[in-house]
KEVO-422236 format. One record per residue (C-alpha): x negated, y negated, z negated; residue number from 1. Coordinates in steps of 0.2 Angstrom, whole numbers. Each point is the difference from the previous one (the first is absolute). Layout:
+-------+-------+-------+-----+
:  east : north :    up :   i :
+-------+-------+-------+-----+
:     X :     Y :     Z : NUM :
...
+-------+-------+-------+-----+
REM end
This chain:
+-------+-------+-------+-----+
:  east : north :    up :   i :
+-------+-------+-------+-----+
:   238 :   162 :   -67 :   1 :
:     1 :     1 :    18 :   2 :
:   -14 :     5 :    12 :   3 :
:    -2 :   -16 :     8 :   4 :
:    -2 :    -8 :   -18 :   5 :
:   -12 :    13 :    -7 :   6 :
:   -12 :    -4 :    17 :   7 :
:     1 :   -17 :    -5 :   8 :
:    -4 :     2 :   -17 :   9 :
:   -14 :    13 :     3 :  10 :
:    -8 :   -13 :    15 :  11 :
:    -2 :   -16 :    -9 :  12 :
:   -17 :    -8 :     7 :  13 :
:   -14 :    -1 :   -12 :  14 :
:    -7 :   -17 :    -6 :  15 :
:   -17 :     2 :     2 :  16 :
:    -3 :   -22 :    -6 :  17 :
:   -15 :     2 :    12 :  18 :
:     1 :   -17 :     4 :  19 :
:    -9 :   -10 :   -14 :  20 :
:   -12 :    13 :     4 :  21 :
:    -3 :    -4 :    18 :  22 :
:    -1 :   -19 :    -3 :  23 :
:   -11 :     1 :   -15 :  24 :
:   -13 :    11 :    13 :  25 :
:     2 :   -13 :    14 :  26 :
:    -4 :   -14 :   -14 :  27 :
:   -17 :    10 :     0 :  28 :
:    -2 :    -1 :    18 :  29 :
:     5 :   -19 :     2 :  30 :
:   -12 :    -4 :   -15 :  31 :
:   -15 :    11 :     9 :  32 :
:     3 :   -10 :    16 :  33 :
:    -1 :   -15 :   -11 :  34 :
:   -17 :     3 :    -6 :  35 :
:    -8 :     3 :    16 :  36 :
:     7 :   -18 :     7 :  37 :
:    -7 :    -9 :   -15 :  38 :
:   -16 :    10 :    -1 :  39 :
:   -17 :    -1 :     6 :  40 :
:     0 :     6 :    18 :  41 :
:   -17 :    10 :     1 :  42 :
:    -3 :     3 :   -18 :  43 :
:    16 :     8 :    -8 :  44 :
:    11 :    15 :     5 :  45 :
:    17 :     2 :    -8 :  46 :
:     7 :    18 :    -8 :  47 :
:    15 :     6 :    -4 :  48 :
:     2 :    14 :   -11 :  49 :
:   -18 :     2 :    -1 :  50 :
:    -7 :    -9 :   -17 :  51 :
:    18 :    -4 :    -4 :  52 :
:    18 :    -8 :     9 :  53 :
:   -12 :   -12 :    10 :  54 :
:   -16 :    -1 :    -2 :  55 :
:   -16 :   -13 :     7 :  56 :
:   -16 :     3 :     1 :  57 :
:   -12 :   -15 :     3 :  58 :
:   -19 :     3 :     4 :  59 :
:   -10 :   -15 :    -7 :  60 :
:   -17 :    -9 :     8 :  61 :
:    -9 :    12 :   -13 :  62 :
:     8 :    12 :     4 :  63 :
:     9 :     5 :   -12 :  64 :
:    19 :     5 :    -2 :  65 :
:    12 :    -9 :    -6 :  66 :
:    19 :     9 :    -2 :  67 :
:    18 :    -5 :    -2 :  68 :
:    12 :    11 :    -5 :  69 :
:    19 :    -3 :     3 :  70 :
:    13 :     8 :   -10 :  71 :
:    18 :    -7 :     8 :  72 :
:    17 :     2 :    -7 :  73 :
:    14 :    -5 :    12 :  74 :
:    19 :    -2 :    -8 :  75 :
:    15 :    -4 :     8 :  76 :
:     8 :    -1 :   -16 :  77 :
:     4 :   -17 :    -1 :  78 :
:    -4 :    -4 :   -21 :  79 :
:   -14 :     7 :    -9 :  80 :
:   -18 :     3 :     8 :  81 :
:   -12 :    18 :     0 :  82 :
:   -11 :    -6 :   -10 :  83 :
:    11 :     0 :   -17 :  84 :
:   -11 :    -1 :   -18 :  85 :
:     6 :    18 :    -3 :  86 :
:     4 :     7 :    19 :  87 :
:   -11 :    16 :     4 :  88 :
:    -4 :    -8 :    19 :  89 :
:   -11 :   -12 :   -14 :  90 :
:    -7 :    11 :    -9 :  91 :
:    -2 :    13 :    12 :  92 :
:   -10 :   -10 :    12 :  93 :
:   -10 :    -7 :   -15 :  94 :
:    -6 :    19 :    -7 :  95 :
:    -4 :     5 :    20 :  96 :
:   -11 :   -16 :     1 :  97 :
:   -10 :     2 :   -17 :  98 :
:     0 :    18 :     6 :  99 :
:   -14 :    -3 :    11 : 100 :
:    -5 :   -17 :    -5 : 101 :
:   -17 :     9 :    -5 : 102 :
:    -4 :     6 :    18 : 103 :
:     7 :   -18 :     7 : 104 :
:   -13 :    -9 :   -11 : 105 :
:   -16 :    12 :     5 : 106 :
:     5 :     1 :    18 : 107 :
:     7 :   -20 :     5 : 108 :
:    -8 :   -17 :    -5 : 109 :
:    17 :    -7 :    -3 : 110 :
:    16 :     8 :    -3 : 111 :
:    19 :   -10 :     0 : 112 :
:    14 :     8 :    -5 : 113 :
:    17 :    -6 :     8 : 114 :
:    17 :     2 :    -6 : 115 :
:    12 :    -8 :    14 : 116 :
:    20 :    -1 :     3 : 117 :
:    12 :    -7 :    10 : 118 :
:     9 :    -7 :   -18 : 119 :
:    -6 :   -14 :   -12 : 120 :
:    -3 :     7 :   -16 : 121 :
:     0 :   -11 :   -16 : 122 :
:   -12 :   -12 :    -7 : 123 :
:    -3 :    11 :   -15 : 124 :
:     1 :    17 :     8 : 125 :
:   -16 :    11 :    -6 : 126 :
:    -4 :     0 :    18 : 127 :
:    -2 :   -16 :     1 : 128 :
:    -9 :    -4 :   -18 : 129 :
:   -11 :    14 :     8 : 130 :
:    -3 :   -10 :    17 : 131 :
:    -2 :   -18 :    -9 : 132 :
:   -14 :     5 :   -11 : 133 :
:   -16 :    -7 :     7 : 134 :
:   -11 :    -5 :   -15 : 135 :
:    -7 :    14 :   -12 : 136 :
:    11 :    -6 :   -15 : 137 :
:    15 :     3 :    13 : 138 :
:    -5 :    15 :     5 : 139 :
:    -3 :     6 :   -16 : 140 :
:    17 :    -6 :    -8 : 141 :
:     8 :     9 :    18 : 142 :
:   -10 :    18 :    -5 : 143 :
:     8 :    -3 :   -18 : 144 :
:    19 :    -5 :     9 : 145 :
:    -3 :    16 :    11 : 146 :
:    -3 :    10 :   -16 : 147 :
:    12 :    -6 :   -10 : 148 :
:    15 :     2 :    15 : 149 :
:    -7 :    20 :     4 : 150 :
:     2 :     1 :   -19 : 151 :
:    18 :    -6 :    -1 : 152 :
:     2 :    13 :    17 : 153 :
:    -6 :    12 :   -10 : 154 :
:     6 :     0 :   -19 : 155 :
:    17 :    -5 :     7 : 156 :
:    16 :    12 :    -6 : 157 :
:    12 :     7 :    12 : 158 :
:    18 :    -9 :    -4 : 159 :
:    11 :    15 :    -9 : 160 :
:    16 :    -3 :    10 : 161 :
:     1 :    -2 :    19 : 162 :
:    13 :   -15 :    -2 : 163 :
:    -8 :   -14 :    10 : 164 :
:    10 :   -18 :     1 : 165 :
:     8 :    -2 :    16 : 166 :
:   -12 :   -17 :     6 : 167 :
:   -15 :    12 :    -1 : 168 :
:    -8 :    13 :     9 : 169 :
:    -3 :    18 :    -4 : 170 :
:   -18 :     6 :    -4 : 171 :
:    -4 :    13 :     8 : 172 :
:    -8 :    13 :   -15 : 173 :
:   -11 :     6 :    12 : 174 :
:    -7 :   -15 :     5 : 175 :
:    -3 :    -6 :   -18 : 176 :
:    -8 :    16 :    -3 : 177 :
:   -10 :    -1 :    17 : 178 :
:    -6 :   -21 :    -5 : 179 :
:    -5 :     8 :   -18 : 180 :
:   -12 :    12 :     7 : 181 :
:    -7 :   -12 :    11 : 182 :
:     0 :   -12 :   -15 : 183 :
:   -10 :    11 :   -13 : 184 :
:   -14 :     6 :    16 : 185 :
:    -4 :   -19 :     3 : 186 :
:    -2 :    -1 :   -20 : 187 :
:   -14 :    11 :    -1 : 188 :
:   -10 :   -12 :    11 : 189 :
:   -12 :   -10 :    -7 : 190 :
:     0 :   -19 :    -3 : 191 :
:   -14 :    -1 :    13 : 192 :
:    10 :     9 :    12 : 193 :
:    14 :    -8 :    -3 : 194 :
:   -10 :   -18 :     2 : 195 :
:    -7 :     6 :    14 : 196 :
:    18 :     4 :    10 : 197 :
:    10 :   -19 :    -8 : 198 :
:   -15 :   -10 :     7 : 199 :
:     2 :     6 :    19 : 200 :
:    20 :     4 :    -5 : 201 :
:    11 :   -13 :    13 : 202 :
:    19 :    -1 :     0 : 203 :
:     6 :    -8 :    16 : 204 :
:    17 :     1 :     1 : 205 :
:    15 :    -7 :    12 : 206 :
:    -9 :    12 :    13 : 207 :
:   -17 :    -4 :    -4 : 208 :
:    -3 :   -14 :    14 : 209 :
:   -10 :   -17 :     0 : 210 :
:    15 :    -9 :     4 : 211 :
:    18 :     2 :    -4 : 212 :
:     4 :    12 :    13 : 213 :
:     1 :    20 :     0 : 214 :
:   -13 :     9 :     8 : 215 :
:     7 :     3 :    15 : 216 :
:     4 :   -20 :     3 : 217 :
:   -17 :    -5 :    -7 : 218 :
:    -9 :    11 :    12 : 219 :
:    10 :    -5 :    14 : 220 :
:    -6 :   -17 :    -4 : 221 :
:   -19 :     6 :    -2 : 222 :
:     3 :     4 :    21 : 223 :
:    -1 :   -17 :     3 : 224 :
:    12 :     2 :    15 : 225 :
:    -1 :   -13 :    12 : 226 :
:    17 :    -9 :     1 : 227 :
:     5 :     9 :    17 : 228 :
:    -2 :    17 :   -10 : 229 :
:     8 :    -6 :   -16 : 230 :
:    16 :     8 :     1 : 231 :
:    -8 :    15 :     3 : 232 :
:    -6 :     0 :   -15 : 233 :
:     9 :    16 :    -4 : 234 :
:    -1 :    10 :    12 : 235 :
:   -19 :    -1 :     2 : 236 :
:     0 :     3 :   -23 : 237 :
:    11 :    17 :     6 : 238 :
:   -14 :     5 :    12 : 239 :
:   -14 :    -3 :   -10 : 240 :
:     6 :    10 :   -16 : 241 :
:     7 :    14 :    12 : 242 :
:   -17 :     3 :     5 : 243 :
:    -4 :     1 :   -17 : 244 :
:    11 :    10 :    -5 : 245 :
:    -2 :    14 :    14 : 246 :
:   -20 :    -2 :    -2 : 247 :
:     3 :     6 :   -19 : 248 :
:    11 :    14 :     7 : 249 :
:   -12 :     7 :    12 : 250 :
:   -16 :     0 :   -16 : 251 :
:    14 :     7 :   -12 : 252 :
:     4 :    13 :    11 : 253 :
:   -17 :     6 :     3 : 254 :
:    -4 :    -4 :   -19 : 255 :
:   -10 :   -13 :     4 : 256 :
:    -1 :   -17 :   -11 : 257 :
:     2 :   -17 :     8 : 258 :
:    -9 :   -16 :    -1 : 259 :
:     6 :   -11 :    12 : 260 :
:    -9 :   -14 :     8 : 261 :
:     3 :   -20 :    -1 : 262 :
:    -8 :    -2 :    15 : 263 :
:     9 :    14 :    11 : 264 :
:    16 :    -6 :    -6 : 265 :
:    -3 :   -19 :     6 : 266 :
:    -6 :     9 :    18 : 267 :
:    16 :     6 :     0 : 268 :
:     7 :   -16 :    -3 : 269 :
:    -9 :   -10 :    10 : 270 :
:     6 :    13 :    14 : 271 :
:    18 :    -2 :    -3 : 272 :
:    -1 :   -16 :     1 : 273 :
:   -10 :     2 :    19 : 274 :
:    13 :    11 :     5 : 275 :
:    17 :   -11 :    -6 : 276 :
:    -7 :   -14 :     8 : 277 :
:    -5 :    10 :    15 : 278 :
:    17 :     7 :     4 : 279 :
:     8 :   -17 :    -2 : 280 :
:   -10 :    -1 :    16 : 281 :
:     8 :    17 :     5 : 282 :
:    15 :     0 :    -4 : 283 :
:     8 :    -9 :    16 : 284 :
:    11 :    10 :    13 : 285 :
:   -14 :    -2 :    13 : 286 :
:   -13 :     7 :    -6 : 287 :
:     1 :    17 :     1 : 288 :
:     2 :    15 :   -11 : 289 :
:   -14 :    10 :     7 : 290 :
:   -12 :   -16 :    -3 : 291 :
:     6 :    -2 :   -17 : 292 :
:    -5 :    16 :    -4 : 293 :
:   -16 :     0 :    10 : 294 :
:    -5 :   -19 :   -11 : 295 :
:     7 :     9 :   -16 : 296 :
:   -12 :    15 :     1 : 297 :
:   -13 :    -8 :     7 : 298 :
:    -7 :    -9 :   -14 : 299 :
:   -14 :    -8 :     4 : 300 :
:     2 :     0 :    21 : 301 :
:    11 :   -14 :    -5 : 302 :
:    -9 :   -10 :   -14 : 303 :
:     1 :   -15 :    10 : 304 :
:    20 :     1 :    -2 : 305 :
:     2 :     1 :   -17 : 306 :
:    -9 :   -16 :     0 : 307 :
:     9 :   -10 :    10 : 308 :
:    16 :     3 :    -5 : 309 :
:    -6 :    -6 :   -18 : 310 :
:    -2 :   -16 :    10 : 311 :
:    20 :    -5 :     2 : 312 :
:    -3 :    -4 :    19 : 313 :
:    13 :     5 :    12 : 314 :
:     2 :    18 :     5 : 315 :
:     2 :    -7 :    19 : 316 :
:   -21 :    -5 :    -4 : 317 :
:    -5 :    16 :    -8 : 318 :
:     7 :     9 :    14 : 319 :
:   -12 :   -11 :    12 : 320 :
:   -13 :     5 :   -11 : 321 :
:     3 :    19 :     1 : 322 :
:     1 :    -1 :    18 : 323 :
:   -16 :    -8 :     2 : 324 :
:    -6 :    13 :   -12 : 325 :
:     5 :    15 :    10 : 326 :
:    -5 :    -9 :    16 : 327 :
:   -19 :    -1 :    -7 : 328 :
:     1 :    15 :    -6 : 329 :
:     5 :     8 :    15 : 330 :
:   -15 :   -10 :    13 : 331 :
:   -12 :     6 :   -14 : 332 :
:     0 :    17 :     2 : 333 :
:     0 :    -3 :    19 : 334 :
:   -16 :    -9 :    -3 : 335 :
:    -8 :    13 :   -11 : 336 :
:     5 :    14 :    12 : 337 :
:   -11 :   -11 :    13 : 338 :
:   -13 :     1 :   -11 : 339 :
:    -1 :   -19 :    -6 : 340 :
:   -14 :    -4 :   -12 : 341 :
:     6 :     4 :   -19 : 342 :
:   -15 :   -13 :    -5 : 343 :
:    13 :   -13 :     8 : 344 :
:    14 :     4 :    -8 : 345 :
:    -9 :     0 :   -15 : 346 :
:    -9 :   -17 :     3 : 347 :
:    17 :    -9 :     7 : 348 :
:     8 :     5 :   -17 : 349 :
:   -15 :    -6 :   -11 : 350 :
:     3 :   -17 :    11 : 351 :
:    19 :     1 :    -3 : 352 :
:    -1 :     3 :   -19 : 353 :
:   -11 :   -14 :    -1 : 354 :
:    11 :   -11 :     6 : 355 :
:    15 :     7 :    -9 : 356 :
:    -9 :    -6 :   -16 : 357 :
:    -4 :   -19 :     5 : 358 :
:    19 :     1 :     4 : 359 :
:     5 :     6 :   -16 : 360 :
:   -10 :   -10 :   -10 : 361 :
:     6 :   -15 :    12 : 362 :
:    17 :     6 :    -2 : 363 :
:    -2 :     0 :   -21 : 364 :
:    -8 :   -16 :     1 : 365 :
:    14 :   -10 :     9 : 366 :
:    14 :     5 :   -13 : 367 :
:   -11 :    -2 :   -15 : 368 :
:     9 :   -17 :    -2 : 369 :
:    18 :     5 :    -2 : 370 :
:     7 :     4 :   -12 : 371 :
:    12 :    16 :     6 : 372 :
:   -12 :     9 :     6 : 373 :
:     3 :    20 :     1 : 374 :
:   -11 :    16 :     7 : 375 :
:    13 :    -1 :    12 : 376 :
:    -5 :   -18 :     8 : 377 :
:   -17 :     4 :    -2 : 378 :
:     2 :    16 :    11 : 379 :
:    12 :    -8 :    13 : 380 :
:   -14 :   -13 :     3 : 381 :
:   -12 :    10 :     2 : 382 :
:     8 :    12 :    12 : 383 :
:     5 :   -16 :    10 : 384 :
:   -19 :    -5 :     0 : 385 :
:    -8 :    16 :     4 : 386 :
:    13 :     3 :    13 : 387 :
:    -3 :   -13 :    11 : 388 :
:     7 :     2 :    18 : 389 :
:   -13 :    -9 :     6 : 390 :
:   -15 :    11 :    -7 : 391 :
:    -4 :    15 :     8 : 392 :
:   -15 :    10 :    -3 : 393 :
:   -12 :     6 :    11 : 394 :
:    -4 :    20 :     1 : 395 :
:   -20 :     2 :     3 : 396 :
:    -4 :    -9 :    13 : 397 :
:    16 :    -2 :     8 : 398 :
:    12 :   -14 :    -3 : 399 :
:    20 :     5 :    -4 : 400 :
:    14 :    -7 :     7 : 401 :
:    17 :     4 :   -11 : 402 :
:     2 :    -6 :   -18 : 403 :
:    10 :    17 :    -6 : 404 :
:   -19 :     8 :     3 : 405 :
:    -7 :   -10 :   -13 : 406 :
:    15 :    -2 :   -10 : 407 :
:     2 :    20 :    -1 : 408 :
:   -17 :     2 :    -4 : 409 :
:     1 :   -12 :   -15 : 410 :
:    15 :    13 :    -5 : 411 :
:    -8 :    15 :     2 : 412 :
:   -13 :    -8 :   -12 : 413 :
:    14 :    -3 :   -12 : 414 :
:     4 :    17 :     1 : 415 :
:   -15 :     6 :    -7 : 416 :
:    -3 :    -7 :   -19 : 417 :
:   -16 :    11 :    -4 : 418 :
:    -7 :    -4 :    16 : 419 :
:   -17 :   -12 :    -1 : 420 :
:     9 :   -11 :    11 : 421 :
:    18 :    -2 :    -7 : 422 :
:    11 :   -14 :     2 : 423 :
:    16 :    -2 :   -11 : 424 :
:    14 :   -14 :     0 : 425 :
:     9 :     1 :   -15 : 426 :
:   -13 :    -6 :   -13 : 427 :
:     6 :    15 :   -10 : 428 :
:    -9 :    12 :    10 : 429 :
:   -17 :    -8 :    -4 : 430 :
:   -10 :    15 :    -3 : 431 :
:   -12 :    -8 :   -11 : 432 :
:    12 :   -11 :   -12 : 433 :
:     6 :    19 :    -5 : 434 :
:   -15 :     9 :    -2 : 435 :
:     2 :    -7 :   -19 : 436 :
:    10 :     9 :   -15 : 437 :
:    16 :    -8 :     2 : 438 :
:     6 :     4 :   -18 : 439 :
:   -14 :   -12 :    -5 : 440 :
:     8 :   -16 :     7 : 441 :
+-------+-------+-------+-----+
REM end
């Protein structure tokens, strides 16, 4: 053999199958990020591999505790399913469950116990039988299926030869022995422990969702994009779940445990979705790269921005606006450096958000009737009313001549949302209509 074809031989790459591996683990993450879209917004934080896979925690009015615990199996096989009468994931997951079943019953006032996967798995899998089993004779005819099936697990004889027929799969020895062991712990259970685990046992299969979709689809769809962000329906999913991902990093890293929150997460949407709208604003060869940067790092100096440009008016009109923005801004300071009266700032914009609700609720009033109406109609209107070129608000005692000094100022207001006298035009960034828990609705 020569010494090129002993390299060769000596440097064939290792198959390391990491793969199914890596997509299983991301399943956990897309399940997690699920979870907290179709939670309760102030009342639950989601784990992952705290209790289990995924896990919920809900705090009831009583307060008391209610917990989910999520054991997920991903396959990318494409026959069979995890969750097999005599797999060891079963069985495995079963025993760690009824493991501490003790402690979950003492320490939470309801406990569920999830089995989910990406496959379907069979109308008269054990699994199932389990999940189905509502009324006490069920569940007591699932404890005596579960029984019976860890028994066949365990009194069940190795085959004497290795010959297997060719349409069927090798099983693996180790993992007959592995399912046996877990088999024979969960047998020492009790019948009430074992009740205990069928009655909150669920399977949800076909990736566990409230429609047909996968997790990642069905969350996307829990967004509620509106239709100009829809196709970016993906990429916003990818933001989201990486900042779940680096957030478990940085706990894991320090050996800290995570519990994310639903309600930081939809902050997090509700901001990507500011700033994709925004930079279609942006994103002209006018406007310039240093004021992109200065609107993109600004956050709330330019409040008023994101909202108009959820409004679908020209970008020719939203620059009108920002100029007469910048042009208040600037005769503003002027004026305070003069030493002009605060109490008159503060009483002209008592007296301009006053009049920014009657135009409003005008505004709401006038479309009640049609039939198509949107946020978007509802904010354009009431822009259009507030913004009068005519009106012009006084400042103390003296009157004002030029529109962009009133028209700025109502911007300025719409810049500042925990302000006592904030003004909004998108009805999305009514303050009080999300001071409730979203996860409620």
């Amino acid at each position: 053999m020569s010494e090129r074809d002993q390299k060769t031989e000596a440097e064939k790459p290792i198959d390391t199958n990491a793969a199914p591996t890596i997509v299983a683990f991301t399943f956990q993450f897309e399940r997690a990020l699920y979870s907290l879209f179709l939670g309760h917004a102030k009342r639950t934080q989601v784990g992952i591999e705290t209790l289990d896979d995924v896990a919920e925690l809900t705090w009831n009015a009583d307060g008391s505790v209610a917990a989910r615990l999520e054991q997920d199996a991903n396959t990318v096989q494409t026959a069979g399913q995890p969750f097999q009468d005599s797999s060891y994931k079963l069985w495995h997951t079963l025993r760690v469950w009824l493991s501490h079943v003790k402690a979950l019953r003492e320490k939470y006032a309801e406990v569920q116990f999830c089995l989910v996967t990406n496959a379907s798995v069979p109308e008269k899998a054990l699994a199932r039988v389990l999940s189905e089993a509502k009324s006490s004779g069920q569940v007591k005819a699932a404890v005596s299926a579960l029984r019976a099936q860890a028994q066949v697990i365990v009194t069940k004889e190795q085959p004497k030869t290795t010959a297997k027929p060719a349409s069927k799969p090798k099983t693996s020895p180790k993992k007959t022995s592995s399912a046996k062991v877990e088999a024979e712990a969960v047998l020492k259970h009790d019948d009430d422990d074992l009740s205990y685990l069928v009655r909150g046992l669920e399977l949800l299969d076909n990736g566990g969702t409230s429609s047909v979709s996968q997790p990642r689809e069905a969350t996307i769809e829990l967004f509620q994009l509106p239709s100009a962000l829809v196709e970016h329906g993906q990429e916003v999913y990818r933001y989201l779940l990486g900042i779940a991902v680096d957030t478990c990093r940085q706990a894991w890293s320090a050996g800290e445990t995570v519990w994310l929150s639903p309600q930081v997460f939809r902050d997090h949407l509700h901001n990507e979705r500011d700033r994709r709208f925004l930079y279609k604003y942006l994103d002209r060869p006018m406007v310039h790269v240093d004021f992109k940067n200065l609107v993109a790092e600004g956050g709330r100096e330019f409040f008023f921005l994101k909202q108009l440009s959820r409004l679908d008016i020209p970008p020719r009109i939203i620059d009108r606006h920002l100029e007469k923005y910048w042009a208040f801004y600037v005769e503003r300071v002027r004026l305070e450096k003069e030493g002009f009266n605060q109490v008159d700032w503060e009483a002209r914009e008592d007296k301009l958000h006053q009049r920014w609700q009657d135009c409003r609720d005008n505004a709401e009033m006038e479309l009640m009737s049609g039939t198509d109406t949107t946020p978007e109609k509802v904010g354009r209107l009431t822009l259009t009313k507030t913004l009068d070129e005519n009106f012009k608000a006084a400042l103390g005692r003296y009157e004002t001549g030029n529109s962009y000094f009133t028209h700025g100022h109502y911007h300025q207001m719409a810049n500042e949302p925990d302000e006592r006298f904030f003004v909004y035009w998108h009805p999305e960034y009514d303050a009080k209509k999300n001071t409730g828990d979203e996860g409620d609705s």
